[in-house]
C-alpha positions as semicolon CSV with decimal commas, in nm:
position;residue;x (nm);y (nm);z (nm)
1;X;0,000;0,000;0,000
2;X;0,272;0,252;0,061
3;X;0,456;0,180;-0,247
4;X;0,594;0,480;-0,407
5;X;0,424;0,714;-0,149
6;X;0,717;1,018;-0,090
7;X;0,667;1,279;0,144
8;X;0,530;1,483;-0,181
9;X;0,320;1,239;-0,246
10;X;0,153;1,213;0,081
11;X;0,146;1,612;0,130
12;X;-0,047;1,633;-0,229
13;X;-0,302;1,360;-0,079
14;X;-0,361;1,553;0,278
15;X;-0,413;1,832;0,085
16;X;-0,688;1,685;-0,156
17;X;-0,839;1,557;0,165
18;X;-0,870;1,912;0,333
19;X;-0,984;2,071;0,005
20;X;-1,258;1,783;0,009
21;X;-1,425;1,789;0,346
22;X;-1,352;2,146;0,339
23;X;-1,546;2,241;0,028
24;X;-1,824;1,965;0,138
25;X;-1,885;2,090;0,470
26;X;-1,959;2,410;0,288
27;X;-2,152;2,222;0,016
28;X;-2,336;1,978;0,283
29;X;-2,462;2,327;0,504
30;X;-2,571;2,504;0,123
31;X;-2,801;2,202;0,059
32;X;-2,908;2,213;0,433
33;X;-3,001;2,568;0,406
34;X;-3,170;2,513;0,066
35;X;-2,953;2,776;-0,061
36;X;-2,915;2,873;-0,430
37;X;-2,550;2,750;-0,423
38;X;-2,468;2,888;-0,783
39;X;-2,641;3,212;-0,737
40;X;-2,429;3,263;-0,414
41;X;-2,119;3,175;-0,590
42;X;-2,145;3,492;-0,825
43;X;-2,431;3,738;-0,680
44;X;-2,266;3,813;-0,379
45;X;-2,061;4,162;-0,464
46;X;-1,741;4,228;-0,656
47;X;-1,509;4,041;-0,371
48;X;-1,684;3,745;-0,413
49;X;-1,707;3,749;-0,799
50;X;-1,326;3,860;-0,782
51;X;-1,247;3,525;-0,623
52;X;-1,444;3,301;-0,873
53;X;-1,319;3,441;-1,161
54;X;-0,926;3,377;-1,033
55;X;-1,056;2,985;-0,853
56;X;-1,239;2,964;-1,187
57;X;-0,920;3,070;-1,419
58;X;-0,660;2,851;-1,149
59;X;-0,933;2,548;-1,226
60;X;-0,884;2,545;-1,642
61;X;-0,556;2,588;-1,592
62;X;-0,511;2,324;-1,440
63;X;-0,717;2,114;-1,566
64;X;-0,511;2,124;-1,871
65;X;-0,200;2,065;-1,695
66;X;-0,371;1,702;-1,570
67;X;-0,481;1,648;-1,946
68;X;-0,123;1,747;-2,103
69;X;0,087;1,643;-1,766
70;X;-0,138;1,241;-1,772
71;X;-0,056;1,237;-2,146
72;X;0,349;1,324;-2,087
73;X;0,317;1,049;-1,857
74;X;0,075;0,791;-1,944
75;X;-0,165;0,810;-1,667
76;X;-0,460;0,685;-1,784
77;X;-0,821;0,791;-1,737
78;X;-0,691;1,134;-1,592
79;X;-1,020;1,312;-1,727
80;X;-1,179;1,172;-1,440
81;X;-0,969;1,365;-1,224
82;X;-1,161;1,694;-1,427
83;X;-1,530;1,480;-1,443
84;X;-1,505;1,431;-1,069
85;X;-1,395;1,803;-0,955
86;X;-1,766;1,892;-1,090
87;X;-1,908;1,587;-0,852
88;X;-1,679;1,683;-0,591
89;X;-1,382;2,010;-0,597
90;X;-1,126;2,099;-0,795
91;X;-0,974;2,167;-0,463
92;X;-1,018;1,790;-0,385
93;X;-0,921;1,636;-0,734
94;X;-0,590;1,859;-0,846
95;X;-0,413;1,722;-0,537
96;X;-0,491;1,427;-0,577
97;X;-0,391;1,428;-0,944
98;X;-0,051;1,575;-0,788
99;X;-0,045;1,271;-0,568
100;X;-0,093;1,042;-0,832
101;X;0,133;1,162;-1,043
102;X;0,449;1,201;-0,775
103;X;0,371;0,816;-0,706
104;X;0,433;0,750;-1,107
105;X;0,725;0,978;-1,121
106;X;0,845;0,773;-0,823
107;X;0,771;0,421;-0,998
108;X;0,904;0,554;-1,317
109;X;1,276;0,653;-1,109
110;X;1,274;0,306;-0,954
111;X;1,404;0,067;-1,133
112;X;1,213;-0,305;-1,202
113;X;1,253;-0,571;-0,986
């Protein structure tokens, strides 16, 4: 189980943890509250609309990083990484991708047994 797990590794996958329950305890209370979670997102004044556009521009960016980066390095099905920030948050799935793909620069540095 811990094969190819480097400190990187591991600090890309705490991080993809945080940016999950963080963003769904924040999603979970929205749904409570029967809030209209997109019209929140953008209606709330220039601050607010300031920080979606530059989450919004950091999320295509890197979701073409994980398509271009999972091509460089043959990871396959990366789209799902980009599929599942929708289900879940980009602030969830780009570490994670980051994980994943310090584990395959690790396995790819090792040499075969």
């Amino acid at each position: 189980m811990t094969k190819h797990w480097t400190p990187l590794a591991i600090t890309w996958l705490v991080l993809a943890i945080v940016g999950l329950v963080g963003t769904w305890t924040f999603n979970t209370l929205a749904i409570i509250q029967s809030r209209n979670f997109i019209g929140d997102w953008v209606g709330s004044g220039p601050s607010v609309s300031s920080l979606t556009v530059d989450l919004l521009v950091v999320a295509v960016a890197g979701s073409i990083l994980i398509v271009i980066e999972s091509h460089r390095l043959g990871m396959k099905r990366a789209w799902l990484y980009i599929v599942l920030s929708g289900l879940t948050a980009f602030a969830f799935t780009f570490p994670l991708f980051l994980a994943m793909r310090e584990r395959k620069l690790t396995a790819a540095r090792v040499p075969s047994a």
